[in-house]
FIKOLZA-1660 file (N, C-alpha, C; in steps of 0.1 Angstrom, whole numbers, plus 5000, padded with zeros to 4 digits):
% residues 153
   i   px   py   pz ch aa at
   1 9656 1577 6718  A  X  N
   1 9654 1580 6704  A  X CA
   1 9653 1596 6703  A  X  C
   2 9657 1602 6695  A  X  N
   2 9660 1618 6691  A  X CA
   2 9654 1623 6677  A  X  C
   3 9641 1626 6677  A  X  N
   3 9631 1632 6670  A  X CA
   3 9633 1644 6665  A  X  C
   4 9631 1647 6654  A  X  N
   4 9629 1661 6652  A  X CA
   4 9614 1666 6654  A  X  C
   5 9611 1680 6653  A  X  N
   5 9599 1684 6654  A  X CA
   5 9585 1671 6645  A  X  C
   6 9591 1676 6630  A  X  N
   6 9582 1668 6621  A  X CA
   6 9585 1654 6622  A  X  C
   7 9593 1644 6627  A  X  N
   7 9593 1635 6629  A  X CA
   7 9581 1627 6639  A  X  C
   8 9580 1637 6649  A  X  N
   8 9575 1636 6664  A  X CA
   8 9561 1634 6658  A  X  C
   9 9559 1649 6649  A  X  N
   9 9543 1648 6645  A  X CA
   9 9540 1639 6635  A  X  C
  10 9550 1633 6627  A  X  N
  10 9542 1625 6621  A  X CA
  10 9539 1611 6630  A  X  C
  11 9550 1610 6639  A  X  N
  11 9548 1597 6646  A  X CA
  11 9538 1599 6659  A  X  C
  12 9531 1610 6661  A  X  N
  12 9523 1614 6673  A  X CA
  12 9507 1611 6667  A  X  C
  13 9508 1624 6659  A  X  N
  13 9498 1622 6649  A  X CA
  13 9487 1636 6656  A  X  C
  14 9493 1642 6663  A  X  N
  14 9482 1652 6672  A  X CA
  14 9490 1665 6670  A  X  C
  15 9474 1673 6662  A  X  N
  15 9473 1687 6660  A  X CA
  15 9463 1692 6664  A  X  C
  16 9459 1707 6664  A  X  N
  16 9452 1713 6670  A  X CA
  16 9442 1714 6655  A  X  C
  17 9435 1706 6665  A  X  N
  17 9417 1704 6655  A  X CA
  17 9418 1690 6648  A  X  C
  18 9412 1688 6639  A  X  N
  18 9417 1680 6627  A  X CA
  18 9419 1689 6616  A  X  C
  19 9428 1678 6610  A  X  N
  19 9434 1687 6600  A  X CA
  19 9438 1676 6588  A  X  C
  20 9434 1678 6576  A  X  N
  20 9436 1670 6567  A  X CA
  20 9448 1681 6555  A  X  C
  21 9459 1672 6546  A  X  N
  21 9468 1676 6543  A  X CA
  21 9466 1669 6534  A  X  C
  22 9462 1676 6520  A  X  N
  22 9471 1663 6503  A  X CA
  22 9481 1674 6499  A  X  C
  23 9490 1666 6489  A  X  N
  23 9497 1676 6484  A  X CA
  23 9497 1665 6467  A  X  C
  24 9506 1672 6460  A  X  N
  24 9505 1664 6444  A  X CA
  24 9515 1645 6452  A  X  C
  25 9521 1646 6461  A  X  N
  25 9526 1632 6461  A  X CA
  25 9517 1625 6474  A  X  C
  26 9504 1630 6479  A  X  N
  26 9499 1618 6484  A  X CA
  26 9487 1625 6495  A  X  C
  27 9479 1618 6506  A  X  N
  27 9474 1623 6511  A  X CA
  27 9476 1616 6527  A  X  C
  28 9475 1622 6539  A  X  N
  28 9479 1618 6547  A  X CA
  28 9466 1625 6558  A  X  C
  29 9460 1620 6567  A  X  N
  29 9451 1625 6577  A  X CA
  29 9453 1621 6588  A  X  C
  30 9452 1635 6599  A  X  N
  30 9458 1633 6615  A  X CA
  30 9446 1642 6620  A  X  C
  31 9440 1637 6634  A  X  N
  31 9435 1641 6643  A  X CA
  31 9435 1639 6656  A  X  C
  32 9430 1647 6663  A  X  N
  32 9433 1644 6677  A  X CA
  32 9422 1643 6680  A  X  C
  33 9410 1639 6679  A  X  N
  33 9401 1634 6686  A  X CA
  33 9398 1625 6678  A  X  C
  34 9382 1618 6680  A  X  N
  34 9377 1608 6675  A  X CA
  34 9372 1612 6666  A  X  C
  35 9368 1625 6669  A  X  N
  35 9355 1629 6655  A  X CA
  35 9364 1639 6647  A  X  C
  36 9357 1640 6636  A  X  N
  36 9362 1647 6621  A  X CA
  36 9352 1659 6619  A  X  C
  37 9355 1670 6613  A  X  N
  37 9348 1680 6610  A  X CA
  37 9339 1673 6598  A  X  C
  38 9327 1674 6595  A  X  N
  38 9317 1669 6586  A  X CA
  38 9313 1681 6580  A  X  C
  39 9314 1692 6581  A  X  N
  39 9308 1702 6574  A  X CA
  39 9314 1712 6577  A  X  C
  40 9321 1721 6568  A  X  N
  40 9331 1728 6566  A  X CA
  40 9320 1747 6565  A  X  C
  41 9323 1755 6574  A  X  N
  41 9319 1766 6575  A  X CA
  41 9319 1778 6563  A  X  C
  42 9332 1776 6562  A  X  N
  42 9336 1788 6557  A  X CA
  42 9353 1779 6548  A  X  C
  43 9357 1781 6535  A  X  N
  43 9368 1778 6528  A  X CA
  43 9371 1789 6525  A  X  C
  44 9387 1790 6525  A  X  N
  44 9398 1801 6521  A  X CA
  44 9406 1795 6515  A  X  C
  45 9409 1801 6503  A  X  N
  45 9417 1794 6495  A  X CA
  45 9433 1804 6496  A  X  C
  46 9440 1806 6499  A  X  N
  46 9458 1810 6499  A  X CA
  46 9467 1803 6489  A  X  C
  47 9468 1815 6479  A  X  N
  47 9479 1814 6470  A  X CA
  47 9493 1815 6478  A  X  C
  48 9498 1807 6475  A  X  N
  48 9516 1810 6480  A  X CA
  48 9524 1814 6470  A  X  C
  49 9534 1824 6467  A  X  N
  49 9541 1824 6454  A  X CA
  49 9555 1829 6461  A  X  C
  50 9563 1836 6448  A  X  N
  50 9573 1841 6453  A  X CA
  50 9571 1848 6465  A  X  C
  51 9571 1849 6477  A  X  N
  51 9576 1858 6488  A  X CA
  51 9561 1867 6488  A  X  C
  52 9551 1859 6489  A  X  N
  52 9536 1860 6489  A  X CA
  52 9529 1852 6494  A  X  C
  53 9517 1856 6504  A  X  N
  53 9505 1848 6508  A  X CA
  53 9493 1856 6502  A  X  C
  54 9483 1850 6495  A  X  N
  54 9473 1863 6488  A  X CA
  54 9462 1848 6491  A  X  C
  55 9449 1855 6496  A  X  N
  55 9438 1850 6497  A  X CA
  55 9424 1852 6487  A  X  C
  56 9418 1845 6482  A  X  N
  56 9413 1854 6470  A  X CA
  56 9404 1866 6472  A  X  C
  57 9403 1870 6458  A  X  N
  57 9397 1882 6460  A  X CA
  57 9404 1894 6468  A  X  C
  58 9416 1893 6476  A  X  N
  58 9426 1900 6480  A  X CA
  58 9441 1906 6476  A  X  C
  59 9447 1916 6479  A  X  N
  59 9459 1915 6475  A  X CA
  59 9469 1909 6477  A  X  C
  60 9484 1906 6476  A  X  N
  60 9491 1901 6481  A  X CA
  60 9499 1906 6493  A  X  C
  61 9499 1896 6504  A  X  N
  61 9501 1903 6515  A  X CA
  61 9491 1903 6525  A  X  C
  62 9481 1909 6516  A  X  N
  62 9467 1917 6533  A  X CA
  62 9464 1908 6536  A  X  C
  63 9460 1909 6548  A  X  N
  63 9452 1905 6561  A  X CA
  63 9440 1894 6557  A  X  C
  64 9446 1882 6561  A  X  N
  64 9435 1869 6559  A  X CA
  64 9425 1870 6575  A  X  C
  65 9418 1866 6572  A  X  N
  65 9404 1869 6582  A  X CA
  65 9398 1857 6585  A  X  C
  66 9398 1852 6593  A  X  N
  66 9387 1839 6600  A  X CA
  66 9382 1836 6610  A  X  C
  67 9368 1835 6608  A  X  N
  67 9363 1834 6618  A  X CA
  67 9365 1827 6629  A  X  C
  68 9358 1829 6643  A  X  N
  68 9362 1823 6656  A  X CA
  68 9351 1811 6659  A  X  C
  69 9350 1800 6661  A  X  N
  69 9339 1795 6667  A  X CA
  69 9331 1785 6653  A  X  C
  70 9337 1784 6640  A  X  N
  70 9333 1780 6633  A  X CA
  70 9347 1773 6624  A  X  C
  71 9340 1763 6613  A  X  N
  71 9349 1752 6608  A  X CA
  71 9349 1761 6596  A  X  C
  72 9368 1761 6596  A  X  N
  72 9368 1768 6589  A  X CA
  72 9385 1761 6575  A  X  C
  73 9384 1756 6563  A  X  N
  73 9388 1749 6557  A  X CA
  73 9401 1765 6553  A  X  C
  74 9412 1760 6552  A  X  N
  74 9426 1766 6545  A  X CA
  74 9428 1759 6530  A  X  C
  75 9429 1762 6521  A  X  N
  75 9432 1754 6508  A  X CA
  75 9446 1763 6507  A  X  C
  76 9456 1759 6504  A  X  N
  76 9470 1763 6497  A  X CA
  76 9475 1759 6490  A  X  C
  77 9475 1773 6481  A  X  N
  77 9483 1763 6465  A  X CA
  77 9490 1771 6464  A  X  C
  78 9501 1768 6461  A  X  N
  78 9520 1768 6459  A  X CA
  78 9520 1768 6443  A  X  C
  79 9515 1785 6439  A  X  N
  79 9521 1785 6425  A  X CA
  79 9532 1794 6421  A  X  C
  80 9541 1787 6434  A  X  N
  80 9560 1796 6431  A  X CA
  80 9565 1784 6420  A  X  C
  81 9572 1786 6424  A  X  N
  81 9584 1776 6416  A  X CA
  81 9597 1768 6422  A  X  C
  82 9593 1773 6439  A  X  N
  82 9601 1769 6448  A  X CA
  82 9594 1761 6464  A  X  C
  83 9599 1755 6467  A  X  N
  83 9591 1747 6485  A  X CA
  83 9590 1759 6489  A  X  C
  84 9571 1761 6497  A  X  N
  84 9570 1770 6506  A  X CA
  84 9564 1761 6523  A  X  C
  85 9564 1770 6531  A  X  N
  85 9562 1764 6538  A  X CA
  85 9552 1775 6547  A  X  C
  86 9538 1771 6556  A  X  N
  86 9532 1782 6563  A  X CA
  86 9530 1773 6575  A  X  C
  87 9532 1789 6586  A  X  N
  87 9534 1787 6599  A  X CA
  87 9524 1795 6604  A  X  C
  88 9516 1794 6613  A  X  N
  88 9509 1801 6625  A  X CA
  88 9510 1806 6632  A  X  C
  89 9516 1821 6638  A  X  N
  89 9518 1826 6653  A  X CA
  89 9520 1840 6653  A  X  C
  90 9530 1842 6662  A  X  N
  90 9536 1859 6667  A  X CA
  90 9546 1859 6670  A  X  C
  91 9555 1868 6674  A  X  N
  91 9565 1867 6674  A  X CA
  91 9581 1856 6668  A  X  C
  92 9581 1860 6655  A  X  N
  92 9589 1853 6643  A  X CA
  92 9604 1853 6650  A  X  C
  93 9607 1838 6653  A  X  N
  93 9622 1836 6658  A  X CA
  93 9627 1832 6639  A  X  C
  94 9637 1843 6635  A  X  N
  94 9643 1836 6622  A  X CA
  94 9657 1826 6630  A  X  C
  95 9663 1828 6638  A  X  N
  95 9670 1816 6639  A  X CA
  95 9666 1803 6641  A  X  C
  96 9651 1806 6648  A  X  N
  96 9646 1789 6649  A  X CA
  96 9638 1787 6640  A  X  C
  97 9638 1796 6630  A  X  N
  97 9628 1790 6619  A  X CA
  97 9615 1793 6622  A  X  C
  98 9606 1800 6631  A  X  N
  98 9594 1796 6639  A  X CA
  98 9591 1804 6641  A  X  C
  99 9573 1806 6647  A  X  N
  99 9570 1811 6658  A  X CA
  99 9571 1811 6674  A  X  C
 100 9576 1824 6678  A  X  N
 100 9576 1815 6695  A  X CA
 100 9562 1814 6703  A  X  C
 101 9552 1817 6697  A  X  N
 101 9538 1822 6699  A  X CA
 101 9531 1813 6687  A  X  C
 102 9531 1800 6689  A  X  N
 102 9522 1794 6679  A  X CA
 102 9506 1793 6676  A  X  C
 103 9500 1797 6668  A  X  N
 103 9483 1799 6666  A  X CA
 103 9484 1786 6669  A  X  C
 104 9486 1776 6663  A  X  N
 104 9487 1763 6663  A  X CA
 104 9492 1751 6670  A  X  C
 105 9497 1751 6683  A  X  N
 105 9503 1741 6684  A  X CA
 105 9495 1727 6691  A  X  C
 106 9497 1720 6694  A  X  N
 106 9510 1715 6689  A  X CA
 106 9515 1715 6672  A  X  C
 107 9504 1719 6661  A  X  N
 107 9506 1715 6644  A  X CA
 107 9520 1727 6648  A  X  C
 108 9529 1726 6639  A  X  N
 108 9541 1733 6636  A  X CA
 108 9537 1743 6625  A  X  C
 109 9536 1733 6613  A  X  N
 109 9535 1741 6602  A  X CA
 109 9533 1733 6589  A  X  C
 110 9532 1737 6578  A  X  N
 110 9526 1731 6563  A  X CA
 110 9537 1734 6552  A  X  C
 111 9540 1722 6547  A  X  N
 111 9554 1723 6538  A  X CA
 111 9545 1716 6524  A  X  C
 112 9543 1727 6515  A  X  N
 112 9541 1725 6498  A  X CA
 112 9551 1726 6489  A  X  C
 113 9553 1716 6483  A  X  N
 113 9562 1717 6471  A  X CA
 113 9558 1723 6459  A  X  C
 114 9564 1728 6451  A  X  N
 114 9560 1738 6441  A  X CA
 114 9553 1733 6432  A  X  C
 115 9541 1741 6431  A  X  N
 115 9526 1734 6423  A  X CA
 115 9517 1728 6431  A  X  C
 116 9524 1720 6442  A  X  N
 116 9515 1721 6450  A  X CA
 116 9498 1721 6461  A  X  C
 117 9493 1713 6464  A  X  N
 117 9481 1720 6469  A  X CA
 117 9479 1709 6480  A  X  C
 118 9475 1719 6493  A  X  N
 118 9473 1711 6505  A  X CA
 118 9461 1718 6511  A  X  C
 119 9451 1710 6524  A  X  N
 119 9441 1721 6532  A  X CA
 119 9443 1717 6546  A  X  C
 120 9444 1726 6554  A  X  N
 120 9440 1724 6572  A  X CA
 120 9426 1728 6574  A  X  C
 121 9420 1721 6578  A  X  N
 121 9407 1726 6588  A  X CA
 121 9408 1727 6603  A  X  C
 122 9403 1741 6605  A  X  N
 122 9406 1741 6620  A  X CA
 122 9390 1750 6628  A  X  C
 123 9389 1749 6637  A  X  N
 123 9382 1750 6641  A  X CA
 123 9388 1764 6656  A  X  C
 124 9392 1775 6653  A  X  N
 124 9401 1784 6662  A  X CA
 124 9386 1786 6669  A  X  C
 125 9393 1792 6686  A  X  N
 125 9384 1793 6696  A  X CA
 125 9383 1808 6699  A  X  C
 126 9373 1812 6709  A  X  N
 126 9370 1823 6713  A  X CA
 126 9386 1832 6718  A  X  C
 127 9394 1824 6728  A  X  N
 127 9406 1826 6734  A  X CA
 127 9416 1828 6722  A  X  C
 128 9418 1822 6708  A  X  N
 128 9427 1825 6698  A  X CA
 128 9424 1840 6693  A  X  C
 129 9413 1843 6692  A  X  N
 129 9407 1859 6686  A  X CA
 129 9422 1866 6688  A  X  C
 130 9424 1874 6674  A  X  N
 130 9434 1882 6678  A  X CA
 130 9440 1880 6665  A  X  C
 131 9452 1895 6663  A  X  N
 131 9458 1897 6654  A  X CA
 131 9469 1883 6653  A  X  C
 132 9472 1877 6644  A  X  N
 132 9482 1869 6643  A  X CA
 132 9490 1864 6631  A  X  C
 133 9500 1857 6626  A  X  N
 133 9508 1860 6615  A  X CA
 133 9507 1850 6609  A  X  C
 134 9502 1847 6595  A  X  N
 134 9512 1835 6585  A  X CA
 134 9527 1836 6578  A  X  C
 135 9535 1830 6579  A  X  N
 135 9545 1834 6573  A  X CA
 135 9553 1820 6571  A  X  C
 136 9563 1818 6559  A  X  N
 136 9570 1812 6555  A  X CA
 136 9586 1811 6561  A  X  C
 137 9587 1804 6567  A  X  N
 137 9598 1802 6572  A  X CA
 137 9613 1794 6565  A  X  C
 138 9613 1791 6551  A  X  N
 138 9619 1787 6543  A  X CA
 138 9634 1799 6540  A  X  C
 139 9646 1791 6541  A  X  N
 139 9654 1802 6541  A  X CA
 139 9656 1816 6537  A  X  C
 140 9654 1826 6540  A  X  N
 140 9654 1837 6532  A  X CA
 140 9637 1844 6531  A  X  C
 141 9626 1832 6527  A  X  N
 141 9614 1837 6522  A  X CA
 141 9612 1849 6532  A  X  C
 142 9609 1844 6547  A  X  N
 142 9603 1858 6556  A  X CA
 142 9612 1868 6556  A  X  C
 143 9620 1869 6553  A  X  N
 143 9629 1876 6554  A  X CA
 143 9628 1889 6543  A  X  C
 144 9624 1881 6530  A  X  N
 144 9619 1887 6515  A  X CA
 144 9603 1894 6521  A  X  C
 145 9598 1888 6531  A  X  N
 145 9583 1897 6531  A  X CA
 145 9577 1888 6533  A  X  C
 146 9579 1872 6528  A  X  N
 146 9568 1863 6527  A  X CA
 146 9560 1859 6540  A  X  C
 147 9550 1868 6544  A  X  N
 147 9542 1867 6556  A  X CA
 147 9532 1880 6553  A  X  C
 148 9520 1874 6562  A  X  N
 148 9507 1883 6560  A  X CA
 148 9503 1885 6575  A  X  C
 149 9492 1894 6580  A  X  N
 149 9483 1891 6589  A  X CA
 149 9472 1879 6587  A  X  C
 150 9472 1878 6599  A  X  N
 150 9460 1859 6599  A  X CA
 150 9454 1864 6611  A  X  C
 151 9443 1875 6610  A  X  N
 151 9430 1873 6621  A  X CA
 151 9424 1865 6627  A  X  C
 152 9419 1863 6637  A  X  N
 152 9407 1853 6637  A  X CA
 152 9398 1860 6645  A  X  C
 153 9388 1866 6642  A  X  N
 153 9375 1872 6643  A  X CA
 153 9365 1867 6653  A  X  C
% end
């Protein structure tokens, strides 16, 4: 059998942390352990738009910040008008679409349809600390800018 990336994870079911995902057509929950985050540290909410990541209270663009060693919730709302998609890493392969340095793996990445709204909870470690990238890998978008810095403190 010949999988694609997202095929693999939806049939695996294992990401880094737990991580819950709704979007406007449904809700779906994957974790890799037994246990679930019960109490959420710190929430960030990320606007996505045209060829933009903006966190509130920030501009568009700057540097999202999150802490290390605590549960920390992503909320993303897709108020473009087009599918965005956010990825976690360093070093941006545009021919593979990707990072070759993923914050995240095994998770790939987060595909919202326009309007939109999904959250990851993750729980990053002492060893993730470090400057690192969100960015949209949707034809053209990184290419237009659509990517920020993504710290983790």
């Amino acid at each position: 059998m010949n999988l694609n990336r997202r095929e693999m994870l939806k049939k695996t079911g294992k990401v880094a942390g737990a991580i819950t995902l709704a979007s406007m057509v449904g809700t779906a929950t994957f974790t890799r352990s037994a246990s679930a985050h019960t109490d959420i540290d710190q929430e960030i909410t990320i606007t996505m738009g045209e060829m933009f990541f903006q966190a509130d209270g920030q501009g568009a663009g700057e540097a999202i910040r999150v802490p290390a060693n605590q549960v920390v919730r992503l909320v993303f709302k897709n108020e473009g008008s087009v599918l965005h998609d956010a990825h976690f890493g360093k070093d941006a392969d545009l021919d593979g679409r990707k990072y070759n340095d993923n914050l995240s793996a095994p998770f790939d990445m987060l595909e919202i349809p326009a309007g939109g709204e999904a959250w990851l909870t993750f729980t990053f470690t002492d060893d993730q600390k470090g400057e690192w990238e969100i960015g949209c890998f949707q034809l053209g978008h990184y290419e237009a800018g659509m990517s920020a810095p993504f710290i983790v403190e």
